[in-house]
C-alpha positions in Angstrom: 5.3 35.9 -17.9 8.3 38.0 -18.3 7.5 39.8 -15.2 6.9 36.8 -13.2 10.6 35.7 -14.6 11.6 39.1 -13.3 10.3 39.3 -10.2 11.7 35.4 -9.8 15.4 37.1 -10.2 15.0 39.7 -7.7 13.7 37.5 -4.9 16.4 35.1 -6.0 18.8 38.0 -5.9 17.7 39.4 -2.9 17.3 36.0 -0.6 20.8 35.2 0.2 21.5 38.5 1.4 18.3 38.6 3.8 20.1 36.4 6.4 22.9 38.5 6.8 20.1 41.5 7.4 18.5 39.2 10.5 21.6 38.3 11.7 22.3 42.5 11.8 18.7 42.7 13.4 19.4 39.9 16.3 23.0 42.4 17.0 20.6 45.6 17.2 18.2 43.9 19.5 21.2 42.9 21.6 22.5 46.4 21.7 18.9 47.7 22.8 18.6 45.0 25.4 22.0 46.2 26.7 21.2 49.8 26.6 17.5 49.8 27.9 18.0 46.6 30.8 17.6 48.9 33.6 15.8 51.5 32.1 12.6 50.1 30.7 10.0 48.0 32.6 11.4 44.4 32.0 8.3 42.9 30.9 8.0 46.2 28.0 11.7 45.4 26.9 11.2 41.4 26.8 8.2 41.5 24.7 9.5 43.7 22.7 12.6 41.7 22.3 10.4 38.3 22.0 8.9 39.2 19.3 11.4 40.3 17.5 13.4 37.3 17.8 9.3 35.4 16.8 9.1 37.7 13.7 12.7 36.3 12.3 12.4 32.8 13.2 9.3 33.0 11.3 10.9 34.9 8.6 13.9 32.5 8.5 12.0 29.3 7.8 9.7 31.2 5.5 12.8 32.3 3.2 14.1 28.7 3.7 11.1 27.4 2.0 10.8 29.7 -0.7 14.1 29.2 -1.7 13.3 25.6 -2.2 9.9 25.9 -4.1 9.8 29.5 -5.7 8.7 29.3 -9.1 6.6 31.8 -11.6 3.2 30.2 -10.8 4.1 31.0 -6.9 6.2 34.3 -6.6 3.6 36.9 -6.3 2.6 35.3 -3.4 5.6 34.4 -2.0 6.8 38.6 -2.7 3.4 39.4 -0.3 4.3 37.3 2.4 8.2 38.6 2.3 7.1 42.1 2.1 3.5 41.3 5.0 6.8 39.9 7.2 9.1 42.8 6.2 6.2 45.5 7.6 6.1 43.6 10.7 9.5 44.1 11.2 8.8 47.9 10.5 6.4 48.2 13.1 8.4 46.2 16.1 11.0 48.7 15.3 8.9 51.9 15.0 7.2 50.8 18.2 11.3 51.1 19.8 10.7 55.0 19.1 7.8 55.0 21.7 9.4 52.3 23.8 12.8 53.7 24.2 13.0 57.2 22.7 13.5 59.8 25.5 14.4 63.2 24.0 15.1 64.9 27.1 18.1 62.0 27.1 20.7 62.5 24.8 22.0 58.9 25.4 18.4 57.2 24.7 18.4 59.8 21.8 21.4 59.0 19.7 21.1 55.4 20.5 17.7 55.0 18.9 17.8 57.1 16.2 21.3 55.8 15.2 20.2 52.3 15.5 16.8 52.5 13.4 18.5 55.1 10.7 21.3 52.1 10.7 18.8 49.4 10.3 16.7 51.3 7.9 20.7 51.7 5.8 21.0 47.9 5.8 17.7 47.2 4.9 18.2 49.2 2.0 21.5 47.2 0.6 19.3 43.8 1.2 15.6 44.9 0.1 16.0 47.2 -2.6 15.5 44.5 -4.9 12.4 43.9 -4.4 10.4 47.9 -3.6 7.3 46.9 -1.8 9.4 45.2 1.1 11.6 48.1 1.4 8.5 50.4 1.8 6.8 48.6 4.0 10.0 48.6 6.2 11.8 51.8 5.6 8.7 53.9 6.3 6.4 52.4 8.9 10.3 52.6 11.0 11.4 56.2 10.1 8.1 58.1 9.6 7.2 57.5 13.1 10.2 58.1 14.1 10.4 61.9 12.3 7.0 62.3 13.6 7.8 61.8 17.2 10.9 64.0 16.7 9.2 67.1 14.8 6.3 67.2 17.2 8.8 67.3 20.3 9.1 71.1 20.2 12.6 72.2 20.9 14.0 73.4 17.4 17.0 71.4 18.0 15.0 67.7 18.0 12.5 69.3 15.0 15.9 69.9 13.0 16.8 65.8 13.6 12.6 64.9 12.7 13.2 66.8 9.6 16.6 65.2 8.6 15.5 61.9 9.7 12.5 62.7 6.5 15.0 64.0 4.5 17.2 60.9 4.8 13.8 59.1 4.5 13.4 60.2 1.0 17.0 60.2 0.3 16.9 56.3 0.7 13.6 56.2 -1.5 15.4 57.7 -4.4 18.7 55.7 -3.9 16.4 52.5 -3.5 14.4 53.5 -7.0 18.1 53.5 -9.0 19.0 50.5 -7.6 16.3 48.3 -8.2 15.6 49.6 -11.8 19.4 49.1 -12.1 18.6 44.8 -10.7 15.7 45.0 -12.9 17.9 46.5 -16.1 20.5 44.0 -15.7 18.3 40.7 -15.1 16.3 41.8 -18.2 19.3 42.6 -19.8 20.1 39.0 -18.6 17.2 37.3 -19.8 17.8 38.6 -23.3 21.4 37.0 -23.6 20.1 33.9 -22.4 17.4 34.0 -25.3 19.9 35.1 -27.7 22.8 32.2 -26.4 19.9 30.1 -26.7 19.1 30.7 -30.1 22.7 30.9 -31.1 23.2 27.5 -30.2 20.1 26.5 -31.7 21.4 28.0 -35.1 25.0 26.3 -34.3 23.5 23.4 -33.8 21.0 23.7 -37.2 24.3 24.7 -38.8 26.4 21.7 -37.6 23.5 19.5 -38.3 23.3 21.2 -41.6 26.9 20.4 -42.5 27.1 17.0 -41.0 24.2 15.8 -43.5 25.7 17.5 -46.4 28.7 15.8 -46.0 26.8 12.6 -45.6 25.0 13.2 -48.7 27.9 13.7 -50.7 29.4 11.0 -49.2 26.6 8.4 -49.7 26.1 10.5 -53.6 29.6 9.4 -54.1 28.9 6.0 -54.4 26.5 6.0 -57.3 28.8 9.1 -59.2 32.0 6.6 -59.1 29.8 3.5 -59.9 29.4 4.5 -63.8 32.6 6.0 -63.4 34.9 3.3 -62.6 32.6 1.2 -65.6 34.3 3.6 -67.8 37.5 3.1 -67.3 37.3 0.0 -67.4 35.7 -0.2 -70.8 38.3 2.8 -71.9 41.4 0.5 -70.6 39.6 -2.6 -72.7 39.1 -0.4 -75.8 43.0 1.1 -75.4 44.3 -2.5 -76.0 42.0 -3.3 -79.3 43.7 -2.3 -82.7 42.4 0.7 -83.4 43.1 3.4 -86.1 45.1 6.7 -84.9 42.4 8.7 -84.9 40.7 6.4 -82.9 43.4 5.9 -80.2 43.2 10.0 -79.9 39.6 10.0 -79.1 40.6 7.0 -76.5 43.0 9.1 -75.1 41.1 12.3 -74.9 38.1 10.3 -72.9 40.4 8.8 -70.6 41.3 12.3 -69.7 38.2 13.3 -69.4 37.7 10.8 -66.7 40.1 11.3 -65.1 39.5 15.0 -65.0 36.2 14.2 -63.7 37.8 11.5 -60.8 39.8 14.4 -59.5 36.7 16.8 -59.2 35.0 14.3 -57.6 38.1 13.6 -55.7 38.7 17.2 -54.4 34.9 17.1 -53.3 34.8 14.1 -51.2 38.2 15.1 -49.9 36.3 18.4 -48.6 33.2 16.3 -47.3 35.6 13.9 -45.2 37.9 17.2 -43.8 34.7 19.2 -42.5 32.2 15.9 -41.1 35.8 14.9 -39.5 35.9 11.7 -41.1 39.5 11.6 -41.8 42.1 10.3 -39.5 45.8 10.4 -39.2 48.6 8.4 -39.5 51.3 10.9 -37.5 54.9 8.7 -38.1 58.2 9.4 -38.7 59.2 10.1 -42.4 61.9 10.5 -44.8 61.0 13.5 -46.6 64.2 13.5 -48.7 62.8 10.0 -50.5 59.2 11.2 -50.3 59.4 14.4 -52.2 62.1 12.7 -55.0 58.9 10.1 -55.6 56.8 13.2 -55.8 58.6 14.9 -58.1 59.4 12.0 -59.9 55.3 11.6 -61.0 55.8 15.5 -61.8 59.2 15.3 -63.9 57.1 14.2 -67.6 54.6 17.1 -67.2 57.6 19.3 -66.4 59.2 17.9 -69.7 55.7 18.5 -71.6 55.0 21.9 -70.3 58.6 23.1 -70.8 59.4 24.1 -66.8 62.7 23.6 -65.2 61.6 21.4 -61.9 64.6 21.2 -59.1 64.3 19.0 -56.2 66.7 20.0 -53.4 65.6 17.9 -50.1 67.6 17.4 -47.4 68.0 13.8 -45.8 65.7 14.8 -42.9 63.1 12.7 -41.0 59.4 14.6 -40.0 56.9 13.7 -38.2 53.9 13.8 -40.3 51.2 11.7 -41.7 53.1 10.9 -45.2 49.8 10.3 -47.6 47.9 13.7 -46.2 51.9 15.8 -46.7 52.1 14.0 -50.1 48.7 15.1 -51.2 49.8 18.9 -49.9 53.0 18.8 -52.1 50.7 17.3 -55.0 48.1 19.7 -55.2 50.7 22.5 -54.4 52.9 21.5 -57.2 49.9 21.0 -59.5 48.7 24.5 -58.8 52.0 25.9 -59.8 52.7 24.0 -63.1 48.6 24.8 -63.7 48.2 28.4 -62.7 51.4 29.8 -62.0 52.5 30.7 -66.1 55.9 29.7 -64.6 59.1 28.8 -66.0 61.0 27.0 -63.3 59.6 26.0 -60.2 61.6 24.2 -57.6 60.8 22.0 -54.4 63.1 22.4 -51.4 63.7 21.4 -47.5 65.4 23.7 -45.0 65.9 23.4 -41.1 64.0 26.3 -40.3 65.2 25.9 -36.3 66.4 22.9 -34.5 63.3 21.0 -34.4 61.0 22.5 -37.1 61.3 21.9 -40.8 60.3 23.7 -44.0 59.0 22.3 -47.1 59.2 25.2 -50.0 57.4 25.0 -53.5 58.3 28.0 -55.3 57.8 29.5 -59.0 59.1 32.3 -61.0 55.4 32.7 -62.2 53.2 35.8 -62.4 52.7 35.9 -58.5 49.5 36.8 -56.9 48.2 40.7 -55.9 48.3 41.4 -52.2 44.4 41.9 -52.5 43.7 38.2 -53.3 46.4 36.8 -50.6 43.0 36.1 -48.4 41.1 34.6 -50.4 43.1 32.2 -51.7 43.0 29.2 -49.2 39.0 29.6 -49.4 37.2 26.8 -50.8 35.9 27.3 -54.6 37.7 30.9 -55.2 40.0 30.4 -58.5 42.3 33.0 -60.3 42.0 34.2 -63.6 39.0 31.6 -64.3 36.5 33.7 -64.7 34.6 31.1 -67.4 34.7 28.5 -64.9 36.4 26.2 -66.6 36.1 22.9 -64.9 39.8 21.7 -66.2 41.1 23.7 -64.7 39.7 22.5 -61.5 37.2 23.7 -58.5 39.4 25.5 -56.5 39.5 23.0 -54.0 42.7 22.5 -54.3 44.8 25.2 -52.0 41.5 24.7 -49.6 42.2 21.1 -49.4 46.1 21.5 -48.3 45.0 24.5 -45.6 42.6 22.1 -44.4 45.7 19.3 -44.1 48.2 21.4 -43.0 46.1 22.2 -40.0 44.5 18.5 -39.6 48.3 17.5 -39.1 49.4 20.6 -36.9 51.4 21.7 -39.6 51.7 25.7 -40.7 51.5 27.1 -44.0 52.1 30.2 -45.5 52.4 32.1 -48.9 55.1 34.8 -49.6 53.6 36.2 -53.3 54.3 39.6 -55.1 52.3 40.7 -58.3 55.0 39.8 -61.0 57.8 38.3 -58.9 56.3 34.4 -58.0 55.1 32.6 -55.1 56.4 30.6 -52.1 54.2 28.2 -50.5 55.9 26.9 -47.3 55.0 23.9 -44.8 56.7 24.2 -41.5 56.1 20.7 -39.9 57.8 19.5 -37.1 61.3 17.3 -37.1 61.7 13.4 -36.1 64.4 12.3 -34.5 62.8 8.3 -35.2 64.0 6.2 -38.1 61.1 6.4 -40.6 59.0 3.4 -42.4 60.7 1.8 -45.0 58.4 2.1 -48.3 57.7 -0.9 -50.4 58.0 -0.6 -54.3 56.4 -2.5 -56.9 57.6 -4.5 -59.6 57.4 -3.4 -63.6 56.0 -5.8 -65.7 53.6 -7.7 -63.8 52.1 -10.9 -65.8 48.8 -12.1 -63.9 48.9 -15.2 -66.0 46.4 -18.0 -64.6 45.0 -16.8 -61.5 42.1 -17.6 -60.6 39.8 -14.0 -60.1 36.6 -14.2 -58.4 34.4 -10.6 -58.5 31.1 -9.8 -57.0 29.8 -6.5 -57.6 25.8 -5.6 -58.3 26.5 -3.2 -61.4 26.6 -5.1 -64.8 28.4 -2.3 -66.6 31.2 -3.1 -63.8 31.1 -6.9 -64.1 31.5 -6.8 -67.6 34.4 -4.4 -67.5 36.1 -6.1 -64.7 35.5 -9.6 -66.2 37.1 -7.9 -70.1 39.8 -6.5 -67.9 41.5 -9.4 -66.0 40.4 -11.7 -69.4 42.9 -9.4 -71.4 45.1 -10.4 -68.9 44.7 -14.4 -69.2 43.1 -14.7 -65.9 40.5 -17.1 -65.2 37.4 -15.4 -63.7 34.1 -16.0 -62.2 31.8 -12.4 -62.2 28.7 -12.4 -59.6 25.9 -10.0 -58.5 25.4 -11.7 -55.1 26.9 -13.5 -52.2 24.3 -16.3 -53.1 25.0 -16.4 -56.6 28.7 -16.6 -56.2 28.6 -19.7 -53.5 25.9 -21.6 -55.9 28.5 -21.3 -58.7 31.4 -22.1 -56.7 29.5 -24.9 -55.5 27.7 -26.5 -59.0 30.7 -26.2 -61.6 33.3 -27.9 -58.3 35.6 -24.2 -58.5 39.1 -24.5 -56.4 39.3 -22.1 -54.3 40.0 -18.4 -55.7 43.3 -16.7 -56.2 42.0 -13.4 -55.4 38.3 -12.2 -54.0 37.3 -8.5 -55.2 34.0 -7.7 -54.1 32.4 -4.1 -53.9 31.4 -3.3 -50.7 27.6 -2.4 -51.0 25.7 -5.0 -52.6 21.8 -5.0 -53.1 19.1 -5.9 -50.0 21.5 -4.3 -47.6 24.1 -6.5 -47.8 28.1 -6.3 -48.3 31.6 -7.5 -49.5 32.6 -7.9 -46.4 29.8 -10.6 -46.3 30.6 -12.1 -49.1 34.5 -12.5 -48.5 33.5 -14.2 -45.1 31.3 -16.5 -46.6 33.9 -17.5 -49.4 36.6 -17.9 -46.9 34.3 -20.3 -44.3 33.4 -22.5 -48.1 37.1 -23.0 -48.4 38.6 -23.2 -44.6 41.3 -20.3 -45.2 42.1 -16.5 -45.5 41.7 -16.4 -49.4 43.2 -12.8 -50.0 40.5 -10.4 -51.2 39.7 -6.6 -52.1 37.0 -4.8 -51.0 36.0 -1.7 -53.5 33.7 0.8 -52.8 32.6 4.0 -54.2 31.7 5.3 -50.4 34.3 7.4 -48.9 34.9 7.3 -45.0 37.7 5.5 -42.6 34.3 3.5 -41.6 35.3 1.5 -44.9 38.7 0.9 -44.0 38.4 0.3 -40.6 35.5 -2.4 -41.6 38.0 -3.9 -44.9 41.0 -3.8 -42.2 38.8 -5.8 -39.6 38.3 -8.7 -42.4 42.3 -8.7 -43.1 42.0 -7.7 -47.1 42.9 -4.9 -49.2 40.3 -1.5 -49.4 40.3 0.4 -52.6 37.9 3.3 -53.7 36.6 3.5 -56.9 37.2 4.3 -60.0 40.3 2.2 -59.8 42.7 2.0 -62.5 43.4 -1.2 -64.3 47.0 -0.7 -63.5 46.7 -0.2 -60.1 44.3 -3.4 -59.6 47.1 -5.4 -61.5 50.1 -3.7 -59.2 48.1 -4.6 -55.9 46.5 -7.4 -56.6 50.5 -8.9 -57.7 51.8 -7.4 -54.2 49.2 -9.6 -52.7 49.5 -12.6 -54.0 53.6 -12.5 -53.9 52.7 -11.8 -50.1 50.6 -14.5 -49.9 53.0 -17.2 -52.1 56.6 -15.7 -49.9 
């Protein structure tokens, strides 16, 4: 098979070239014509001529056919009819040395031996792709040719019979290099195909590969957040019970925990979304001056706790960035430097690096990193002196996750380190000459007094928790496991219509909140505002949440934040 798929090539290579070798054939049989008109018995030179001109018509649809229908069941036969038509061409031309070779004439001489050690040159260019054709026409023209020469006589015309073998094997030898040359580079060929071939293949397995492990951490997410968010619900019910000191402390040291545990689980699904290209931007125009004072605001008690001098020196500059994906680059950056860094001031800065490109700088007086580890440091999982793999002290995700950002948004980062003397982490981002967005704060103190809360969510744990929750908080609430169950309920006991719908989005027998929200709002006849949780990740989810106008959150959600956005909506919703 593999010679068949040679052989294929070098008819393939050889074929376009062949028409230019008849179309140099017609010109010689022109030249003879001219030469030998009045020389040569007219009939002798038109039947020789004739058939020439027979032979490459023939030839010429032959070729045009095989072109069109050579394949490897086919092209052995197809190389013996080329090379049977190739040896007819031979002899018509050795038959010119009998024809029209006069030795006595030096004319007649030159001509025909120039012209059929000529043709012979060409066919050598054209047909040394494929041997047997080259053969069958080099010698059956030039051996008769040196024959009719060497047996002539006069030492003179023997000298030009024996150059004309020489030059005779001279083209066999030049014809051997070139065709195992053609054969060398189609195989040669062949092989990169195979090996592109199975490149892609792996890329492809690869891809594949990565696509479905971000799909099953994805999906996985959802049942790891499930008990999750049940746990801080119960943890936020048990925090407001009177309990003994000792008791609060053991509170306090699980709510940690679970939160230590959300922001693994965080970091891992934010990798998941970053490589199967979930995650999409939100490129705008934004005040980074106000956005890094929030920032650092969040950061200012653990700076108090941990003893580190945090300065904040932003300019009043507008970027062009996606302002959640930047903010979660300053978080994790500051985060690694109060965690990791053994610092004892770090500081947070923004320069005008050139006229339109800014630079955001977080940099510590810590113990700096070596040279050796500068690398490795943006790779996903690699940690520094955490060799017993302590898991609070992350996965070393975290510098991974802003690389991954910074380049997402078209944003540059680098790190200017020395063993001893600190580090610099920089974001050069590009400046916006638009007024940015104007952010929205919430109100302290917010009393959800009487509202009437309806949740639908399939897990128990979570209805009990959510139904303890907004109880603590003197809401009235109805807690369902179905879309059914809710309407039946709504319908039996003659409920007004809710304050507030919060329904998780994947509920049993394959159906969703987003259901279950449409359903409520059709009972009623209006847009009843309404939060849709889920423990999936994906902008599937928001797109879908954003489709049914209400509110997406992603479990485990604080009790705090459900109370601050579930306010904002229903102040919306009153105003």
């Amino acid at each position: 098979m593999k010679q068949q798929q040679i052989l294929v090539a070098q008819l393939q290579t050889m074929y376009p070239q062949v028409k230019f070798l008849f179309m140099g054939i017609m010109a010689l049989t022109v030249v003879i014509l001219n030469v030998f008109w009045d020389k040569i018995p007219l009939i002798t030179l038109i039947s020789w001529a004739g058939a020439n001109l027979i032979l490459i018509i023939l030839r010429s649809f032959f070729l045009i056919y095989s072109e069109n229908n050579l394949n490897l069941n086919n092209v052995r036969i197809h190389a013996l009819i080329f090379a049977l038509g190739s040896l007819s061409s031979g002899f018509i031309w050795a038959s010119a040395s009998y024809i029209f070779l006069d030795v006595d004439n030096n004319i007649s001489l030159i001509i025909i031996v120039t012209l059929l050690l000529g043709s012979t040159a060409g066919a050598l260019v054209t047909l040394s792709a494929y041997l047997p054709a080259f053969y069958a026409y080099s010698c059956t023209v030039l051996i008769p040719l040196a024959w009719l020469l060497i047996t002539q006589g006069s030492p003179e015309i023997i000298q030009i019979g024996i150059l004309v073998g020489i030059y005779l094997v001279a083209l066999i030898g030049y014809s051997h290099a070139v065709n195992k040359n053609l054969k060398q580079f189609i195989a040669l060929r062949f092989k990169n195909e195979t090996l592109l071939q199975d490149f892609r293949v792996q890329r492809d397995l690869a891809e594949q590969a990565n696509i479905e492990k971000s799909r099953y951490l994805a999906a996985t997410s959802h049942d790891l957040r499930q008990p999750l968010h049940a746990l801080q619900l119960y943890l936020g019910n048990l925090s407001t019970l009177n309990n003994s000191e000792q008791q609060q402390q053991l509170i306090k040291k699980s709510v940690a925990a679970g939160s230590t545990l959300n922001n693994l689980l965080t970091s891992l699904m934010d990798v998941s979304r970053l490589d199967s290209g979930e995650l999409e931007l939100n490129m705008r125009s934004v005040n980074l001056e106000l956005l890094i004072a929030d920032i650092a605001e969040e950061f200012q008690a653990i700076a108090e706790r941990s003893g580190i001098q945090l300065t904040v020196c932003a300019l009043p500059v507008n970027a062009f960035t996606d302002a959640m994906l930047l903010s979660r680059c300053i978080r994790n950056l500051l985060a690694n430097a109060f965690a990791h860094a053994s610092a004892s001031a770090i500081s947070i800065a923004t320069t005008i690096h050139h006229e339109k490109q800014l630079k955001i700088s977080i940099k510590d007086n810590g113990t700096g990193i070596k040279h050796s580890e500068k690398v490795n440091i943006f790779s996903e999982f690699y940690q520094l002196n955490n060799p017993e793999r302590d898991k609070n002290k992350g996965l070393g995700l975290g510098l991974a996750i802003v690389k991954k950002l910074a380049v997402l948004m078209g944003h540059t980062i680098e790190l200017e380190t020395a063993e001893g003397a600190g580090c610099e982490f920089s974001i050069y981002l590009n400046a916006s000459n638009l007024l940015p967005t104007k952010k929205l704060k919430s109100e302290p103190n917010i009393d959800l007094s009487g509202i009437f809360v309806v949740i639908v969510d399939d897990n128990p744990e979570i209805c009990e928790g959510m139904a303890l929750t907004f109880k603590n908080w003197n809401c009235e609430v109805l807690v369902a496991q179905n879309t059914q169950t809710l309407l039946g309920e709504l319908q039996r006991l003659n409920y007004p219509a809710p304050d507030i719908i919060i329904a998780d989005y994947r509920l049993r027998d394959n159906k969703t909140g987003v259901e279950t929200i449409k359903r409520a709002r059709e009972k009623f006849g209006f847009e009843i505002p309404a939060i849709l949780v889920s423990g999936d990740t994906g902008e599937t989810l928001i797109r879908e949440s954003a489709g049914v106008n209400c509110h997406y959150l992603q479990k485990p959600v604080p009790p705090a934040h459900f109370k601050q956005v579930i306010s904002s909506m229903i102040k919306k919703r009153t105003s």
